[in-house]
ROBA-998374 format. One record per residue (C-alpha): z, x, y; residue in one letter. Coordinates in nm, 4 decimals, m for minus. Layout:
# residues N
z / x / y / residu
Z / X / Y / a
...
# end
This chain:
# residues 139
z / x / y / residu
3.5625 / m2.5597 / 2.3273 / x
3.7402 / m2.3209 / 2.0677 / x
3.5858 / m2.0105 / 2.0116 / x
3.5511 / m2.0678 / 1.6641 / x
3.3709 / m2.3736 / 1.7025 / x
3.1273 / m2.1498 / 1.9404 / x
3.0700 / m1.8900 / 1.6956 / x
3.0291 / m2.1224 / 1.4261 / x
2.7304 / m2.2938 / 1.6797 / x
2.5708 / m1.9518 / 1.7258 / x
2.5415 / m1.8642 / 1.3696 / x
2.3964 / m2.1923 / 1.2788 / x
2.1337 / m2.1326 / 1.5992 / x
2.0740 / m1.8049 / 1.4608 / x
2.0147 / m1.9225 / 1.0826 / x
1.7285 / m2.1832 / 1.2547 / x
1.5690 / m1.9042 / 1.4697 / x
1.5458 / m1.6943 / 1.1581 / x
1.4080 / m1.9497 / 0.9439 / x
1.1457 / m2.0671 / 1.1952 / x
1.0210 / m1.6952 / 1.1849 / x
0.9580 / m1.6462 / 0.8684 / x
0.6534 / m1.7712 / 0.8284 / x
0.5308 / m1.6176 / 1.0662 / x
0.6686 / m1.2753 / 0.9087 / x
0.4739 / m1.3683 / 0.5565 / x
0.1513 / m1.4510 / 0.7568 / x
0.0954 / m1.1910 / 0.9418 / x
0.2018 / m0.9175 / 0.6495 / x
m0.1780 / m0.9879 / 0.4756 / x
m0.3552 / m0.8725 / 0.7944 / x
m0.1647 / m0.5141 / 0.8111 / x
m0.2238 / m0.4819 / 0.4144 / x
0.0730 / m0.4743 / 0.1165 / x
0.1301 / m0.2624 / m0.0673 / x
m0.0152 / m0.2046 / m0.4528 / x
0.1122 / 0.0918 / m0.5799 / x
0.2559 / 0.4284 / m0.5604 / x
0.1844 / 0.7274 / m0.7458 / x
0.2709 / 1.1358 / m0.7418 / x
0.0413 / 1.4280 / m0.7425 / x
0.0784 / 1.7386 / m0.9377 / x
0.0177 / 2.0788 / m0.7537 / x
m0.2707 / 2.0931 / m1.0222 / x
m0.5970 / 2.0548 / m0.8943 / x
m0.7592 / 1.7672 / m0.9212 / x
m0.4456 / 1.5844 / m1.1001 / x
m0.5364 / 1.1990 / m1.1960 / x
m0.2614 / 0.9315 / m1.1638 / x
m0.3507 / 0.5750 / m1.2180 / x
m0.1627 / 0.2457 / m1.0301 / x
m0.1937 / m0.0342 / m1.2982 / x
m0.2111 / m0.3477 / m1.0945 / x
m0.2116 / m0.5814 / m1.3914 / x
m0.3912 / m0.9216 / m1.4517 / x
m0.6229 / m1.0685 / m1.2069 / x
m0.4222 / m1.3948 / m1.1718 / x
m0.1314 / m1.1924 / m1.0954 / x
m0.2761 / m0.9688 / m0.7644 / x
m0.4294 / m1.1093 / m0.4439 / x
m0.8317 / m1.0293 / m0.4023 / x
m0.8569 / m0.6881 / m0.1535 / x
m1.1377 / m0.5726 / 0.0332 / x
m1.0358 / m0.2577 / 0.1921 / x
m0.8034 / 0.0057 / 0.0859 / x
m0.5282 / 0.2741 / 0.2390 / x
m0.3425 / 0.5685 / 0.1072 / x
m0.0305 / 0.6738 / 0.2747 / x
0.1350 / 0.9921 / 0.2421 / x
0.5288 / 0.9317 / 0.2013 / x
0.6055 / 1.2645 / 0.0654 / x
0.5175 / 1.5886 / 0.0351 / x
0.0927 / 1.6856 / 0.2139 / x
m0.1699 / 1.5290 / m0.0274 / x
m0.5375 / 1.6696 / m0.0649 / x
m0.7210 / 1.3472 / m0.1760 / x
m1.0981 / 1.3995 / m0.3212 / x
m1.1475 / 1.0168 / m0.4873 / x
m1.0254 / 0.6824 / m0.5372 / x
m1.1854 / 0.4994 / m0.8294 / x
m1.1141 / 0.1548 / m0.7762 / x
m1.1210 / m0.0552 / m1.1220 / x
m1.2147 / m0.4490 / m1.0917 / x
m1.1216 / m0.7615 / m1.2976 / x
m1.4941 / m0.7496 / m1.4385 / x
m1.4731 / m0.3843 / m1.5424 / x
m1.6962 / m0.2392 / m1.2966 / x
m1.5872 / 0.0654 / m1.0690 / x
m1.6569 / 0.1819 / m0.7369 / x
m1.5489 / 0.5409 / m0.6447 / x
m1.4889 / 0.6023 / m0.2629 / x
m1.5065 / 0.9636 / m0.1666 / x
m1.2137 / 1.0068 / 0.0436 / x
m1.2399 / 1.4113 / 0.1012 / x
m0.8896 / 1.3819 / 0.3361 / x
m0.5924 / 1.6039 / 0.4226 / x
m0.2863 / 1.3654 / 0.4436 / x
m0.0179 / 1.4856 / 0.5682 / x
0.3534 / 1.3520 / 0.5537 / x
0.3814 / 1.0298 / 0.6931 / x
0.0088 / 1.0178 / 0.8080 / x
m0.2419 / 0.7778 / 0.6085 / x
m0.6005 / 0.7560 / 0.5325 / x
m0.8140 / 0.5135 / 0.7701 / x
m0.8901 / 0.1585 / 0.5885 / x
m1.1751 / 0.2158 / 0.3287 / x
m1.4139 / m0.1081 / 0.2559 / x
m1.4472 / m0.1825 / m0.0706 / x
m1.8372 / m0.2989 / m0.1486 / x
m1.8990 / m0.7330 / m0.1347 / x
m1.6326 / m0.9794 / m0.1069 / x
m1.2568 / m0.9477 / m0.1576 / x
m1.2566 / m0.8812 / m0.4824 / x
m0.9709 / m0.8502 / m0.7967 / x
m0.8308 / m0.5028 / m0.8578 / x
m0.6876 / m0.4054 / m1.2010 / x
m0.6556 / m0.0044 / m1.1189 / x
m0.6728 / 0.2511 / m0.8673 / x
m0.7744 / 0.6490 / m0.9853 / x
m0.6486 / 0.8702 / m0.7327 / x
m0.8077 / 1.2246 / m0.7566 / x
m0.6360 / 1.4749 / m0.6039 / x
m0.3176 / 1.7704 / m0.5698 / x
m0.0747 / 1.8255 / m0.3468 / x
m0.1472 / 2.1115 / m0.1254 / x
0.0020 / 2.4213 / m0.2028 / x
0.2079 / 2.5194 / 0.0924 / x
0.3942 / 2.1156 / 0.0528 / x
0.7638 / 2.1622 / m0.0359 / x
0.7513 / 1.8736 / m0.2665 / x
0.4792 / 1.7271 / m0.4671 / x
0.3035 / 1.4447 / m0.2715 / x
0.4157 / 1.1263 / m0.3192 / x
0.1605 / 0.8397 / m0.2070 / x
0.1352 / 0.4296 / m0.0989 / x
m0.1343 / 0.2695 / m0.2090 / x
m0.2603 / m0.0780 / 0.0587 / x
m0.4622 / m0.3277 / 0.0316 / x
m0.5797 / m0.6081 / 0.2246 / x
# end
């Protein structure tokens, strides 16, 4: 057997492996949450960014929500979470996030539900480097 020939048979073994996994990649991605949006916070207290998510048709229904710090230490007071009826729910979040730490999963009230915007009330603390920048999850 040539070499090529083997290495050409490995790669093609290694294409199928990949493929088959896949799926199993995209299903299990829901379960850990995806992410909506990201936003930065000004040093200024209680700063307000907004994460347009867009149309309804265009988002998946959420039912719980996580904020991860990526950058920078984020003092987070409220989330107002904006649905594809117009109604709002605000969850007090109250947290200290710190680089690379995240807030615990927040349930959102009823069913999964469409989201068209997320509020995010808050500053970045004032001995942070950087302004905080945050990840905003859903699942």
């Amino acid at each position: 057997m040539s070499t090529s020939f083997l290495i050409q048979k490995l790669g093609i073994s290694a294409l199928v492996l990949s493929s088959l996994a896949l799926p199993l990649v995209s299903q299990a991605r829901p379960q850990q949450g995806y992410l909506l949006g990201k936003t930065q916070l000004s040093y200024a207290e209680n700063d307000r960014d907004v994460i347009r998510l867009g149309k309804c048709p265009r988002n998946q229904p959420i039912s719980s929500i996580k904020v991860a710090a990526v950058k920078g230490t984020a003092d987070i007071k409220l989330l107002r979470v904006r649905f594809g009826n117009n109604q709002t729910e605000d969850l007090s979040v109250r947290s200290k996030i710190n680089q690379g730490s995240e807030t615990r999963w927040i349930d959102l009230k009823g069913n999964r539900r469409c989201v068209t915007a997320i509020v995010v009330v808050g500053d970045t603390d004032n001995s942070s480097r950087r302004p905080a920048t945050l990840q905003v999850y859903g699942k």
